[in-house]
PAZAPA-4460 file (N, C-alpha, C; in steps of 0.05 Angstrom, whole numbers, plus 32768, in hexadecimal, padded with zeros to 4 digits):
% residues 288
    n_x    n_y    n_z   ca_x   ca_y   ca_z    c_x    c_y    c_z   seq   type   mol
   8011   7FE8   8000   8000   8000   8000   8012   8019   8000     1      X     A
   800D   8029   7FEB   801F   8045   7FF0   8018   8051   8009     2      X     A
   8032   8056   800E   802C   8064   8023   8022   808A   8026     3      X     A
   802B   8092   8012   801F   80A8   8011   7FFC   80A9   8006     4      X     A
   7FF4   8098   8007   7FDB   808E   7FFD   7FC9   808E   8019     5      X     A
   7FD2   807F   802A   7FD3   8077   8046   7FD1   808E   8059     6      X     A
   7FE9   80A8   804F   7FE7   80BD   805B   7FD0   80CB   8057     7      X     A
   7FCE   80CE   8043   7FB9   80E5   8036   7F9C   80D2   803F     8      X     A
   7F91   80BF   804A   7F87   80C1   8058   7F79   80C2   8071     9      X     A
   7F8F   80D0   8082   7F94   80DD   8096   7F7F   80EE   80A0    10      X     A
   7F84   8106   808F   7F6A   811A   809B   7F53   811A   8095    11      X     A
   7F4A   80FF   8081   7F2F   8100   8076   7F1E   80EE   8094    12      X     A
   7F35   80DC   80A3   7F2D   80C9   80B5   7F2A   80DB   80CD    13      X     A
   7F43   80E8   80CD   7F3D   80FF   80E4   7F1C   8112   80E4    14      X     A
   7F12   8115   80C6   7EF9   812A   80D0   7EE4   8116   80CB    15      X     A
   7EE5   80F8   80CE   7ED2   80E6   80D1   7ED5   80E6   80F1    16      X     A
   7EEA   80DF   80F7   7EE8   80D7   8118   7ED4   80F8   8128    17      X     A
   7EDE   8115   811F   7EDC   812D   812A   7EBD   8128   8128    18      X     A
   7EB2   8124   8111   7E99   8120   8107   7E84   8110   8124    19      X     A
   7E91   80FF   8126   7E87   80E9   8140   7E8D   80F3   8159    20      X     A
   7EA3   80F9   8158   7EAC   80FA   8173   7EB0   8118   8184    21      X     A
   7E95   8125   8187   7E9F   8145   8186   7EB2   8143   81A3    22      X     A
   7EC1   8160   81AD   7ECE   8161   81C0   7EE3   8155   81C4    23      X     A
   7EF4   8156   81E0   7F0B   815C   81DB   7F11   8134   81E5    24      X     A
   7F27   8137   81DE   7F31   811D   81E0   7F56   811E   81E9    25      X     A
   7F62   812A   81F4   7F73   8130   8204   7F85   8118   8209    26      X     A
   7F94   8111   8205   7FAE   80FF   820F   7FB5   8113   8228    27      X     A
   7FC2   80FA   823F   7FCB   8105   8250   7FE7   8111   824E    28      X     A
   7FF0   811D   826B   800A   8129   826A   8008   8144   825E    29      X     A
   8020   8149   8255   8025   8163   8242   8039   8154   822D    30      X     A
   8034   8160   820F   8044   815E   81FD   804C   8176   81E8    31      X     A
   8042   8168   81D0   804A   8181   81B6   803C   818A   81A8    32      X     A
   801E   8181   81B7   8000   818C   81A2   7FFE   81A7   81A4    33      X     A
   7FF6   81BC   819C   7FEE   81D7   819B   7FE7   81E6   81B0    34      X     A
   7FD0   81D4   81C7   7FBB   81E3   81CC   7FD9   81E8   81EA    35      X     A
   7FDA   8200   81F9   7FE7   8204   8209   7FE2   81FB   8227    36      X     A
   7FF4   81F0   8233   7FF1   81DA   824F   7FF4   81EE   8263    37      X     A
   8013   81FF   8266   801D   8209   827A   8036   8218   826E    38      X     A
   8039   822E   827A   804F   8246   8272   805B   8248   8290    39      X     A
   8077   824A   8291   807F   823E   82A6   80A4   824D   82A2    40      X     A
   80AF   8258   82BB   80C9   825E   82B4   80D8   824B   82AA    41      X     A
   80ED   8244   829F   8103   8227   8298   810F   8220   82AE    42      X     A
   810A   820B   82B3   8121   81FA   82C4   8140   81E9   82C0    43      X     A
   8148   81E2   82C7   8161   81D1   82BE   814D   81C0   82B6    44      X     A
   815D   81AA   829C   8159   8197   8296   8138   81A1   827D    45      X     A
   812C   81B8   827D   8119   81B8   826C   8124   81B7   8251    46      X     A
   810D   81AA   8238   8116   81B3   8224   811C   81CA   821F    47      X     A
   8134   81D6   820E   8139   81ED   8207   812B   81F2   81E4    48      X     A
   8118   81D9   81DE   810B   81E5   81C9   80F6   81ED   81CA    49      X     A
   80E8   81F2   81E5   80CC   81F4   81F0   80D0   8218   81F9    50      X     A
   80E9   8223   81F6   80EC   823B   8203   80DA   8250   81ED    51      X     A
   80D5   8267   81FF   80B6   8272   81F3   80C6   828F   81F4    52      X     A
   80CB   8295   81DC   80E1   82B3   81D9   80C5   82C8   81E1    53      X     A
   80B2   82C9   81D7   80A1   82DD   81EA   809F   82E0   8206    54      X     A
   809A   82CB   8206   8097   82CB   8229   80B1   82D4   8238    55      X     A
   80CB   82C8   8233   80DE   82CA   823F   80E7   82F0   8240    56      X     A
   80DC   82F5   822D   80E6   8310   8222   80DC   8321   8235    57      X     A
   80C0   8321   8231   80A9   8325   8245   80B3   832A   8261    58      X     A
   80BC   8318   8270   80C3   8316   8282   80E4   8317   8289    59      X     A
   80F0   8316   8284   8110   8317   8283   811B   82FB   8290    60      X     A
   8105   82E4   8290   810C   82CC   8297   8108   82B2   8281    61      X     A
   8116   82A2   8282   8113   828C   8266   80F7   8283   8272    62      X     A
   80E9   827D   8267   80D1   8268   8268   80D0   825B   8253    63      X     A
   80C1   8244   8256   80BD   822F   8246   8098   822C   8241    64      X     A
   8095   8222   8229   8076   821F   8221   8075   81FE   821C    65      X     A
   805C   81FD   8230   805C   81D6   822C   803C   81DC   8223    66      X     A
   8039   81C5   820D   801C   81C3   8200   800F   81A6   820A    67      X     A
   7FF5   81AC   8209   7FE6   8192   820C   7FEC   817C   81F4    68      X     A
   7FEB   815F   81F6   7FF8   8150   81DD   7FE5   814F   81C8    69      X     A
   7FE8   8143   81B5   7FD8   813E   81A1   7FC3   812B   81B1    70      X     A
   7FA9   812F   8198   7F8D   8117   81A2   7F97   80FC   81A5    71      X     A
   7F91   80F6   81BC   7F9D   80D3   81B7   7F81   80C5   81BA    72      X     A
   7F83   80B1   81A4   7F6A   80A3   819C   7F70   8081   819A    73      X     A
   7F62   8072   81A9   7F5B   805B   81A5   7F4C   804F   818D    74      X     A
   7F5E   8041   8175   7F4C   8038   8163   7F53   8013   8168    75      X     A
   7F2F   800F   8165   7F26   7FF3   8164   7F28   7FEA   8149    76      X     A
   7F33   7FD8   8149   7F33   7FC0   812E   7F1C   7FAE   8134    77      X     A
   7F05   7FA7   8128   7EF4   7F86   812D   7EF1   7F81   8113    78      X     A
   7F0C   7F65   8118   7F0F   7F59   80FD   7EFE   7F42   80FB    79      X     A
   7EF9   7F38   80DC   7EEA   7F1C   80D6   7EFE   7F14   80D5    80      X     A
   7F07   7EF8   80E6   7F13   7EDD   80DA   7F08   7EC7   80D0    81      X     A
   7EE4   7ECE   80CD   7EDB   7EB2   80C4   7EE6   7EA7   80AE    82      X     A
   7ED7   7E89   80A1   7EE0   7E7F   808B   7ED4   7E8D   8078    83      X     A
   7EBD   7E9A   8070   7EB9   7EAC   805F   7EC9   7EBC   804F    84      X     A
   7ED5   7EC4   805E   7EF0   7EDC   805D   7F0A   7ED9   803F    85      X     A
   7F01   7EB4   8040   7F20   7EAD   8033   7F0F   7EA2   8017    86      X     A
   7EF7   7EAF   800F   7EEE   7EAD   7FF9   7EF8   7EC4   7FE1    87      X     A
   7EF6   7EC7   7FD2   7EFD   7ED7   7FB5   7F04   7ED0   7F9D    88      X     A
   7EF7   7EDB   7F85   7EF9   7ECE   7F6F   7F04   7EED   7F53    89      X     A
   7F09   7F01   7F5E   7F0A   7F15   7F57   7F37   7F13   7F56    90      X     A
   7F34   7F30   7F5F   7F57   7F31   7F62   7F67   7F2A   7F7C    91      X     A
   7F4E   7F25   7F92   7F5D   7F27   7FA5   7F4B   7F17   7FB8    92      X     A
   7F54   7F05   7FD0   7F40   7EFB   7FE4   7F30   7F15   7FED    93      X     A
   7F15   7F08   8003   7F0B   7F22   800E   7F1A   7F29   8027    94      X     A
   7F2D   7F0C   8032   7F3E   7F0F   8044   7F54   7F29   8043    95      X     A
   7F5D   7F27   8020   7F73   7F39   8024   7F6A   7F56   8020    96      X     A
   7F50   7F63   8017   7F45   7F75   801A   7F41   7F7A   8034    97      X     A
   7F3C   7F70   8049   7F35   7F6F   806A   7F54   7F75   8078    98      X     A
   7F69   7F65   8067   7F83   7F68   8074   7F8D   7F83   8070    99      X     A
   7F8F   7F8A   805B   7F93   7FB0   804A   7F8B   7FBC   805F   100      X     A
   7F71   7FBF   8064   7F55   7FD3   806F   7F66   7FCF   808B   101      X     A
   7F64   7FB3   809F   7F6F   7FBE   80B8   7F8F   7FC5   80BF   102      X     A
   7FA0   7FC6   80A5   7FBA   7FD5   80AC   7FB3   7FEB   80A5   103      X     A
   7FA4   7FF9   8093   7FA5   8014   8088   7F99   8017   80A5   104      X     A
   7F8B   8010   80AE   7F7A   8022   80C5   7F93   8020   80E9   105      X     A
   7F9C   8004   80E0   7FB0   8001   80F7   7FC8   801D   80F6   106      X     A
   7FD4   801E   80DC   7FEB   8038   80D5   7FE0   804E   80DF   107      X     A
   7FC0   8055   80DB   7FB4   806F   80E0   7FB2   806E   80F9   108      X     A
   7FAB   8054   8110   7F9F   8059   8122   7FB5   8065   813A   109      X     A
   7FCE   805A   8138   7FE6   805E   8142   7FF0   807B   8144   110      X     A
   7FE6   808B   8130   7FF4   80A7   812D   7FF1   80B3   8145   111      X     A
   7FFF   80CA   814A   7FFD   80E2   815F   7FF1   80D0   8178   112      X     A
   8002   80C3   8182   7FFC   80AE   8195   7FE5   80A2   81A4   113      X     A
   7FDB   8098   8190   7FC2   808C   818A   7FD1   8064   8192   114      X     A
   7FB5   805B   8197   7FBD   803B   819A   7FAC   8033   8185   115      X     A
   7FAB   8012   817D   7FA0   8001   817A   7F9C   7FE7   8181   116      X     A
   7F82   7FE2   8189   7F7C   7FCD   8193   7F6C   7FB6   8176   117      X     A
   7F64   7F9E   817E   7F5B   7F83   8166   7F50   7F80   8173   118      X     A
   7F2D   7F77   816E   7F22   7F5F   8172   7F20   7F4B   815B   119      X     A
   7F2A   7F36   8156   7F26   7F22   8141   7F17   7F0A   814E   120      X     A
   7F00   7F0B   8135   7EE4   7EF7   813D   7EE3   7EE2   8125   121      X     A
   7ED8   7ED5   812A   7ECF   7EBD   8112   7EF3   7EA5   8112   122      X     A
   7EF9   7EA6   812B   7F11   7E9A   8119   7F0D   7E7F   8123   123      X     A
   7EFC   7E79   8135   7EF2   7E59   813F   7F04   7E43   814F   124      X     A
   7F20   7E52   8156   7F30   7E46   8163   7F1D   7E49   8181   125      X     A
   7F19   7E58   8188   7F0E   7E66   81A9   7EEC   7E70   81A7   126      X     A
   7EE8   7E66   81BC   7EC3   7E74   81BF   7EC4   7E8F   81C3   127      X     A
   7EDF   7E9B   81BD   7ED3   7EB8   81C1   7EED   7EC3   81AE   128      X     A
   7EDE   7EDE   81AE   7EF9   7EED   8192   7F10   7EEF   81A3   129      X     A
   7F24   7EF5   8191   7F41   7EF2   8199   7F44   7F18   819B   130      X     A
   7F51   7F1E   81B1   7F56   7F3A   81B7   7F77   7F43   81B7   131      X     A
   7F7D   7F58   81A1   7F99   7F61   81AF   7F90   7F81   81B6   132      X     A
   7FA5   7F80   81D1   7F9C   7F9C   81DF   7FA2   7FAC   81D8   133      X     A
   7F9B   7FC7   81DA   7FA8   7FDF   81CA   7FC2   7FDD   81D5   134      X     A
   7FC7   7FEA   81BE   7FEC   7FF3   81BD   7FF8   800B   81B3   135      X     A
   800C   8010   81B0   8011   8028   819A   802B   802C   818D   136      X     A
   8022   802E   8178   8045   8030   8165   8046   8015   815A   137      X     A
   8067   800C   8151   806F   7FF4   814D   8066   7FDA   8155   138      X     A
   8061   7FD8   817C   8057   7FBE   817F   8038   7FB9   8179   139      X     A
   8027   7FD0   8177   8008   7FCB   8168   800A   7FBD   814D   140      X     A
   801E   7FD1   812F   801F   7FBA   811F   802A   7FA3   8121   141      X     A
   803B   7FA3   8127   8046   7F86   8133   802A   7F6C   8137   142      X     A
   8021   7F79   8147   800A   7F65   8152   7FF4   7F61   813F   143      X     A
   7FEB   7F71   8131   7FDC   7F75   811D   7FE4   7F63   8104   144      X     A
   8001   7F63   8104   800B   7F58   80EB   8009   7F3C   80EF   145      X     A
   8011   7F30   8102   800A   7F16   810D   7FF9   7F04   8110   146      X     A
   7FE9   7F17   8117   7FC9   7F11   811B   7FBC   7F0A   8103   147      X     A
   7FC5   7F1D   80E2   7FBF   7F16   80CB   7FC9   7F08   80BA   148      X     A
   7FE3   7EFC   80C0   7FF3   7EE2   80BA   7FE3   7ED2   80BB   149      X     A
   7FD9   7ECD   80D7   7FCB   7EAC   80DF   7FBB   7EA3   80CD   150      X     A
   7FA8   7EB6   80BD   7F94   7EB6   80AA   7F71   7EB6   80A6   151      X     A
   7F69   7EA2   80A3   7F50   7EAA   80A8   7F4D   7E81   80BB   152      X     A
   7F31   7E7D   80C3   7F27   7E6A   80CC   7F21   7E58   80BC   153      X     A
   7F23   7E3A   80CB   7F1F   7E22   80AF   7EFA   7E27   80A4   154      X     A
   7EFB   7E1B   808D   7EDE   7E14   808A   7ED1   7E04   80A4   155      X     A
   7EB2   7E12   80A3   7EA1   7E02   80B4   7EA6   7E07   80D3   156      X     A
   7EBE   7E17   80DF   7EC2   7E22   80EF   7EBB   7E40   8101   157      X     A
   7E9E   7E45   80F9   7E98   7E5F   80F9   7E7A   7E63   810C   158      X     A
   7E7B   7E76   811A   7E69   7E79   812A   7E52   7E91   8126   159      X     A
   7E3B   7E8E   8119   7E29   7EAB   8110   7E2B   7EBF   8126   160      X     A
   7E26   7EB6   813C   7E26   7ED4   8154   7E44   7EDB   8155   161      X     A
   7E5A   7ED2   8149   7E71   7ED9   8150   7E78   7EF7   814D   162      X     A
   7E6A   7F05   8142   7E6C   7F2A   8135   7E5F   7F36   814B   163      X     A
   7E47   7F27   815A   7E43   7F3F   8168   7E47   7F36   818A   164      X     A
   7E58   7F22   8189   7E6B   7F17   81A0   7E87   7F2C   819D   165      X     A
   7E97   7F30   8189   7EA1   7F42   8181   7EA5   7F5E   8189   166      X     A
   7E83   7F69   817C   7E77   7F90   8184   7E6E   7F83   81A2   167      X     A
   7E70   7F74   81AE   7E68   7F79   81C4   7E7B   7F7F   81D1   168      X     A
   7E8C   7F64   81D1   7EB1   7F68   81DD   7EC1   7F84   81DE   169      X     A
   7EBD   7F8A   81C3   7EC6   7FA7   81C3   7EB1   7FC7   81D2   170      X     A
   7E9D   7FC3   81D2   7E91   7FD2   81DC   7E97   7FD0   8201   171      X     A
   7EA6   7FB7   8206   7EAA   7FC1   8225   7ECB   7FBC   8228   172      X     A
   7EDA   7FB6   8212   7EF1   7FC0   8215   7EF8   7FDE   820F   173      X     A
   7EE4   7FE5   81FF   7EF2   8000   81F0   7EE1   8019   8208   174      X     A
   7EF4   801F   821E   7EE0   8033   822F   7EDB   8049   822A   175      X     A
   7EF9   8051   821B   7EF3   806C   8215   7EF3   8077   81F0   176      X     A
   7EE0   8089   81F5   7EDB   8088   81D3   7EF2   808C   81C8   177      X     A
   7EEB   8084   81A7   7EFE   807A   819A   7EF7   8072   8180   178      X     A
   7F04   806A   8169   7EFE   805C   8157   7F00   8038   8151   179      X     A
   7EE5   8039   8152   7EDD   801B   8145   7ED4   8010   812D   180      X     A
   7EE5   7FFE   8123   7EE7   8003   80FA   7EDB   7FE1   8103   181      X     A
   7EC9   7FDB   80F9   7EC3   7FBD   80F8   7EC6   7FB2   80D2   182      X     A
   7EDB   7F9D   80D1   7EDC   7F94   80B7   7ECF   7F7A   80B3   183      X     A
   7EBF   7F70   80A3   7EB6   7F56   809D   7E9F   7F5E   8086   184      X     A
   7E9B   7F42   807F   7E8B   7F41   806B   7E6E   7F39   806A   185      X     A
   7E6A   7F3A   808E   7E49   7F43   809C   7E39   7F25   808F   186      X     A
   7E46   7F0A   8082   7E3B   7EFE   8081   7E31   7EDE   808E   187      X     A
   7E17   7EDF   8094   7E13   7ECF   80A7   7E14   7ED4   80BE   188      X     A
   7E18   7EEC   80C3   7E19   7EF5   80E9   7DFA   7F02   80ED   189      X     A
   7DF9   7EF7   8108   7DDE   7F02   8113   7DE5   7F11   812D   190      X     A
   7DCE   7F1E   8131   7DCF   7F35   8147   7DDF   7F3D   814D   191      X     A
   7DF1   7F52   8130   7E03   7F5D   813B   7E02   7F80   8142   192      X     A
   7DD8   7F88   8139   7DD9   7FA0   812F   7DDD   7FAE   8152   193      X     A
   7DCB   7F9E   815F   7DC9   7FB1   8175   7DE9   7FB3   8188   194      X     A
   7E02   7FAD   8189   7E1A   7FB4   8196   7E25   7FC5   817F   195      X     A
   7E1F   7FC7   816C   7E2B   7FCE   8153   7E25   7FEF   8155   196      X     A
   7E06   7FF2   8160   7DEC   800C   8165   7E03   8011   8180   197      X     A
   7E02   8004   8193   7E10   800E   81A8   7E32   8018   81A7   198      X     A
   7E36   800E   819C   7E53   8010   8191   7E56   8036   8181   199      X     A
   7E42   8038   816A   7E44   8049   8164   7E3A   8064   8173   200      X     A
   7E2C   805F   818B   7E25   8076   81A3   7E3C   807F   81AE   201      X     A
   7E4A   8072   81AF   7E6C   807D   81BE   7E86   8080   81B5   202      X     A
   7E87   8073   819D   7E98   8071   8187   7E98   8079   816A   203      X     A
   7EA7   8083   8163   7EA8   8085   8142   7EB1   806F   813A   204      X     A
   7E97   8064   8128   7E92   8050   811C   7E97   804B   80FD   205      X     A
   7EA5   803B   80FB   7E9F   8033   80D4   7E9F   8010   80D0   206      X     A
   7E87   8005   80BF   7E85   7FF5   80C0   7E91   7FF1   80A4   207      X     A
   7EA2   7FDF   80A0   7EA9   7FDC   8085   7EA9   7FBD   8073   208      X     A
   7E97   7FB9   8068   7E89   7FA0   8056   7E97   7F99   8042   209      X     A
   7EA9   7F89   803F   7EBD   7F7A   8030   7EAC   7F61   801D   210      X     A
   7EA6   7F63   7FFE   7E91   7F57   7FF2   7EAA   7F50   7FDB   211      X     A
   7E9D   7F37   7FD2   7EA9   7F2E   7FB4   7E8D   7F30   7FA0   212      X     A
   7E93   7F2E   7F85   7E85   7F36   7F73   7E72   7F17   7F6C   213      X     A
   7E7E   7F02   7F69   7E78   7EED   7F68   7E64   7EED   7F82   214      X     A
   7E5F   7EEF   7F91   7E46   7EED   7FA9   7E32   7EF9   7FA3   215      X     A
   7E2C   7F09   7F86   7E19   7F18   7F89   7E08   7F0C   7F66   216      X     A
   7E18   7EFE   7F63   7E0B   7EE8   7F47   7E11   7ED5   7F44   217      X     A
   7E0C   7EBB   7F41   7E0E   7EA4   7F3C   7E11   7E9E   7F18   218      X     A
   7E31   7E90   7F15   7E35   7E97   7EFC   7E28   7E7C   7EF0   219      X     A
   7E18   7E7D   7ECF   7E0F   7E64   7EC2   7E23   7E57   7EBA   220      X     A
   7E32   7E41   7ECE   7E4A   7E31   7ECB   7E3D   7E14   7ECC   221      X     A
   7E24   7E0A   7ECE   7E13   7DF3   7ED0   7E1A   7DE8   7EEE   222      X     A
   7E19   7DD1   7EF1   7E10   7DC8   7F0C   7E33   7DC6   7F1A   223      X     A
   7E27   7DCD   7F3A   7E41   7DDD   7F48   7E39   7DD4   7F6C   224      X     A
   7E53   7DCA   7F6E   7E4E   7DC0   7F87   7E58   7DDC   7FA1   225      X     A
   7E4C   7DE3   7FAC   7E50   7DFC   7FC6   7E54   7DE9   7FDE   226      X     A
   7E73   7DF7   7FEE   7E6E   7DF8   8009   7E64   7E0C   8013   227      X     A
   7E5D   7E17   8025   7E5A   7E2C   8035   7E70   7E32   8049   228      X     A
   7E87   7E42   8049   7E98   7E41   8057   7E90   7E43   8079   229      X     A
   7E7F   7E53   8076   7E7C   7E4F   809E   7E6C   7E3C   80A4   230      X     A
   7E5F   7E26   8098   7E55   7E0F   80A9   7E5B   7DFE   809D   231      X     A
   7E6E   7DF6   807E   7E70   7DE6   807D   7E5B   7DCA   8072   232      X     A
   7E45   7DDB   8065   7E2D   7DD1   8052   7E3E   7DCC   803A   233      X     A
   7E2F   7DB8   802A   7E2E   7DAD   8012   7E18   7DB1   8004   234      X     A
   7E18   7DC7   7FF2   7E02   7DC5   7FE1   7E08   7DCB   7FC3   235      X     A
   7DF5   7DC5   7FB5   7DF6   7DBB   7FA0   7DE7   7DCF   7F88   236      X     A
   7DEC   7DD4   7F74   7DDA   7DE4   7F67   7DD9   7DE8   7F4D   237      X     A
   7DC8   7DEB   7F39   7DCA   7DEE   7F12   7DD3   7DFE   7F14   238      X     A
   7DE5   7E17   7F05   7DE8   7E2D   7F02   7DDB   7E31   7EF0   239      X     A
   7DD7   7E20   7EDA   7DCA   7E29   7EC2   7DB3   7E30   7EC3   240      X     A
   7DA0   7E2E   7ED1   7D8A   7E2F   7ED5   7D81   7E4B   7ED6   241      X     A
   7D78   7E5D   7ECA   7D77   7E81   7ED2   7D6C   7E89   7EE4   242      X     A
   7D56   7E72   7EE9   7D3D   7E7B   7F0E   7D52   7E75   7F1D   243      X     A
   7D63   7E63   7F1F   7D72   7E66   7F35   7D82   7E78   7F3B   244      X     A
   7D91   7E80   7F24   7DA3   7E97   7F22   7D96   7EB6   7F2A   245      X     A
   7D83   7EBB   7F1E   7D71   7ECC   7F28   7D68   7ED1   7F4B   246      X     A
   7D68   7EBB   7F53   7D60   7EB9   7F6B   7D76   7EBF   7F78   247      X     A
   7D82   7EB3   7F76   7DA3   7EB9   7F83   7DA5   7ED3   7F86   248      X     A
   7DA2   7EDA   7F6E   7DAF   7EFA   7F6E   7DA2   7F09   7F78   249      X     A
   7D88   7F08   7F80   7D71   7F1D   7F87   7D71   7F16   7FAE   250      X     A
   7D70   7EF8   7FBB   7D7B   7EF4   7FCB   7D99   7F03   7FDC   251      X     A
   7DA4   7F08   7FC9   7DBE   7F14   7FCF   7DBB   7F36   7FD1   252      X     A
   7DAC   7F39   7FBE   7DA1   7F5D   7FC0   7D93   7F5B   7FD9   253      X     A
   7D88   7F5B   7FDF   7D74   7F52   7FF9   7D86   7F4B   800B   254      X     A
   7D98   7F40   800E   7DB2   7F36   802A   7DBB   7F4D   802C   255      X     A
   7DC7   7F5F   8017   7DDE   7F76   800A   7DD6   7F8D   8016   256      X     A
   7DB3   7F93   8014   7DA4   7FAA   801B   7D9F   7FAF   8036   257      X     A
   7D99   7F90   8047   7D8B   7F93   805D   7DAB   7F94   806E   258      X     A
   7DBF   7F91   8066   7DD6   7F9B   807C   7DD6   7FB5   806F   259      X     A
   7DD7   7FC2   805E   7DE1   7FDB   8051   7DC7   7FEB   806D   260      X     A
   7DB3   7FDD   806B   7D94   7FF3   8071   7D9B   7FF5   808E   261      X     A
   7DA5   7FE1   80A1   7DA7   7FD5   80BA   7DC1   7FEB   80C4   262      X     A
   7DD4   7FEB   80B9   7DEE   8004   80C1   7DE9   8022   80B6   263      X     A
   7DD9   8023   80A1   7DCA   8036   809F   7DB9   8048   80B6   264      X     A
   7DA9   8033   80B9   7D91   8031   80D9   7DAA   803E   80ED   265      X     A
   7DB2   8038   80F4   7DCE   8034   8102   7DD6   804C   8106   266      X     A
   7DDC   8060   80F2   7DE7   8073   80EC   7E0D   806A   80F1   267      X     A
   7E0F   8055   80E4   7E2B   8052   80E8   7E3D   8059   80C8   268      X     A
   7E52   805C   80C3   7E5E   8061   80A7   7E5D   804B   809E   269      X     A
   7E53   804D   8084   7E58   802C   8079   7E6C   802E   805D   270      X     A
   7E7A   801D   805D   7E89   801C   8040   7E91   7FFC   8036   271      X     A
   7E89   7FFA   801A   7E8F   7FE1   8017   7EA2   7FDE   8009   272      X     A
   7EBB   7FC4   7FFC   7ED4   7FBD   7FF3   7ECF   7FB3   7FEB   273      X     A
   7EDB   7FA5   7FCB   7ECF   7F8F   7FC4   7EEC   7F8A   7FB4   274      X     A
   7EEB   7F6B   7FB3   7F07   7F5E   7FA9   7F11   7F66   7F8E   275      X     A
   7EF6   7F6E   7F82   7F01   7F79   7F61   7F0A   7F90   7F5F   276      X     A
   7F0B   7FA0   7F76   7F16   7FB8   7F70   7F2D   7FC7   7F7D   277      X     A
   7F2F   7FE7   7F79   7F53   7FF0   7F83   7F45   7FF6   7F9B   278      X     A
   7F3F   7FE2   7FB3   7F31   7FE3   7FC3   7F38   800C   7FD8   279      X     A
   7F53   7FFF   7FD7   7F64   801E   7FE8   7F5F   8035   7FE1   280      X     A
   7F56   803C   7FBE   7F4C   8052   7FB5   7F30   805F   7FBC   281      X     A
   7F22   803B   7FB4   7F08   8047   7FBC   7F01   804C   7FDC   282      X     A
   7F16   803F   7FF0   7F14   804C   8004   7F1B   8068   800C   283      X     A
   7F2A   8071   7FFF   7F31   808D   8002   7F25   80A5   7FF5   284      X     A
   7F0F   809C   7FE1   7EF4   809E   7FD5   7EDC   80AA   7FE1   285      X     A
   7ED9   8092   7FEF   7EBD   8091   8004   7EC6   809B   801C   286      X     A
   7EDD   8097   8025   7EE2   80A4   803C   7EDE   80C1   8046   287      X     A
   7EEE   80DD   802C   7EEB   80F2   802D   7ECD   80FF   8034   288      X     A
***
């Protein structure tokens, strides 16, 4: 991913979060943010790049100017690891569109000493999602990067409530507001709207729907055997047949709409990815 690509969308994420999150958000201590902490004579041992030629002048004594730090912000990752994930028939898995999305957001979330925290769900090793705790800087990606090595979960290994076991987890780890980016491809999960509704009361929210093109038509290839990656079904089907194909597809508008209508309802940001495309662009697209 370029990184100046990465940069530049920086401040479009910054007046999403401002957008959500009015008021102040303050890291502790004193640092190098703008807003002014304390004006104070110099002591031994102060920085001598903090010295404040007005003031000192002013007064015929050195003083030093210390500022409040930059915003420090907690951003939440809640990743899909189901078996879903490691489908794609386009340019790319929907896995590796999901992998892009939570480093671009991991690089952003770290800035101006910001942490990042993971919840990763669907991965069926454990009855509950796998958590790494916030961090900041180097050992966040670090952990992040690791975490997306492992890959996604076997077939048939997948739990429907697992998403909103997930927004729940995070809704009582994450205390103080913050950003919460949930990535997956919202399929087959149930009751995830209402922690999702609560989630976005305290948090700046973006839900982001990772789709392949092939899910949304059934191609006339004649008869075709389907697993279902999260349970692990066998089924069977004509492609040739056009009522079926039809059905499929209209079924799938109808799946497509009622999450689009449901995060809508929500009032949460929604944006979708899809494997056929320069996914990074059109996120920096829809984002502005």
């Amino acid at each position: 991913m370029p990184s100046a690509m990465v940069d530049a969308l920086d401040p479009a994420l910054n007046r999403l979060i401002s957008k959500r999150l009015p008021g102040s958000r303050a890291a502790t201590g004193i640092g190098s943010g703008i807003e002014l902490a304390q004006l104070r004579p110099y002591e031994a041992g102060d920085d001598v790049r903090y010295l404040d030629p007005a003031a000192s002048a002013r007064t015929g004594t050195p003083h030093i100017r210390l500022h409040v730090p930059e915003r420090a912000l907690t951003t939440w990752i809640v990743l899909d690891l189901s078996p879903s994930m490691a489908f794609g028939t386009a340019q790319r898995l929907k896995a590796d569109v999901a992998e892009g999305a939570a480093l671009v957001f991991g690089r952003l979330g770290i800035r101006r000493a910001g942490s990042l925290g993971v919840v990763a769900f669907g991965t069926g090793g454990t009855d509950r999602p796998r958590v790494l705790a916030p961090r900041g800087a180097r050992p966040a990606m670090i952990a992040l990067r690791k975490l997306l090595a492992e890959g996604v979960a076997a077939d048939g290994r997948s739990d429907p409530g697992a998403l909103a076991d997930a927004l729940g987890l995070t809704l009582r780890l994450a205390t103080q507001p913050g950003l919460v980016v949930v990535i997956s491809d919202f399929r087959d999960q149930q009751r995830w709207e209402r922690p999702l509704g609560a989630l976005r009361l305290r948090h700046a929210t973006l839900a982001i729907e990772i789709a392949d093109p092939r899910e949304a038509e059934l191609p006339a290839v004649g008869p075709l055997a389907l697993v279902d990656p999260e349970t692990g079904e066998l089924v069977r089907v004509n492609s040739s047949r056009r009522q079926i194909r039809e059905r499929f597809a209209a079924l799938e508008r109808e799946r497509r709409g009622a999450v689009a209508a449901e995060i809508r309802r929500l009032r949460v940001d929604h944006l979708v990815l899809a494997t056929d495309q320069d996914w990074l662009a059109e996120f920096g697209r829809r984002i502005r």
